[in-house]
Phi, psi and omega in degrees: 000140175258167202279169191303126176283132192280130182287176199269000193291312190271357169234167233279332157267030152317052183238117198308144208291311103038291187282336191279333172314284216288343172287333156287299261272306199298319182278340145326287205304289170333308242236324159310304218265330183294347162320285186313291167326297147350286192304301187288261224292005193256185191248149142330061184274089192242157168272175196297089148010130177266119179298144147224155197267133176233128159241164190224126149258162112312108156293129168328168182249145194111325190247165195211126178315146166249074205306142195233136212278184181070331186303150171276137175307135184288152181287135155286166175259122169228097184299117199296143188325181166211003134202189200252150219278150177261152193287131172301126176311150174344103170119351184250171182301147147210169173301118150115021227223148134281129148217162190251131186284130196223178161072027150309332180100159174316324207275317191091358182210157174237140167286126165262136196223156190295321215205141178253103161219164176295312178341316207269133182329140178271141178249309174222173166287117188253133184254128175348130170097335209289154180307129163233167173244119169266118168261339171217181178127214311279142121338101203272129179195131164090339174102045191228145141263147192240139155239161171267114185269125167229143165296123139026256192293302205217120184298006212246334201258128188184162183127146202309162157196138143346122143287357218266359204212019196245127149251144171263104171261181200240106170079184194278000000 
């Protein structure tokens, strides 16, 4: 005689079709939020920004060149500083400064961005409170002033901000 057929239910390797859903649903969710993450930290592979110098002179209003023919174009003069900018006081942005991202708002981050503009690619997100190194700037675009901000900790996190959202602390 054979012994009684066991349902599928009652033997020991048994697992119900309910746990293996929720156990994808769970590695899905996962595999998103590591996504996500990636995606918000990566950088820009752009190269590093370059200071460039625009100087603008003005001619008085009124008067007007006349050109003279066979003459070679007169040259601008351009006359070297003759002194030098006195250091911003204590507490505003500068090149070599700490700062802290502060005053965001419900969103909780500032754009660092490859170039300073609204335009320009976010290379990472900087989230309330956190530490920057200012190395360059600043830079007027957009009605904004911009500085270039780098971590610290780590070279890899870097890109233009608002100063409007920049506080100055003291060491990293």
């Amino acid at each position: 005689m054979r012994p009684p057929a066991v349902a599928p239910r009652d033997s020991a390797g048994y697992i119900p079709w309910w746990l293996l859903a929720v156990v994808a649903g769970a590695f899905l969710l996962a595999a998103a939020v590591l996504l996500l993450i990636a995606l918000a930290t990566r950088t820009a592979d752009q190269p590093l920004p370059t200071a460039t110098v625009n100087l603008v002179t003005a001619a008085p209003a009124g008067l007007t060149a006349t050109p003279t023919p066979g003459a070679p174009p007169p040259s601008p003069v351009v006359e070297p500083p003759t002194a030098t900018v006195p250091p911003p006081p204590p507490g505003e942005v500068r090149v070599g400064a700490t700062v802290q991202v502060t005053g965001t708002g419900s969103d909780g981050f500032l754009n660092l961005r490859s170039e300073p503009s609204l335009q320009a690619a976010v290379n990472y997100l900087a989230l309330e409170r956190e530490v920057f190194q200012v190395q360059a700037g600043p830079s007027e675009a957009d009605g904004f002033v911009w500085w270039y901000l780098v971590d610290p900790a780590s070279g890899t996190r870097f890109g233009w901000a608002v100063q409007n959202y920049l506080q100055v602390v003291s060491g990293p």
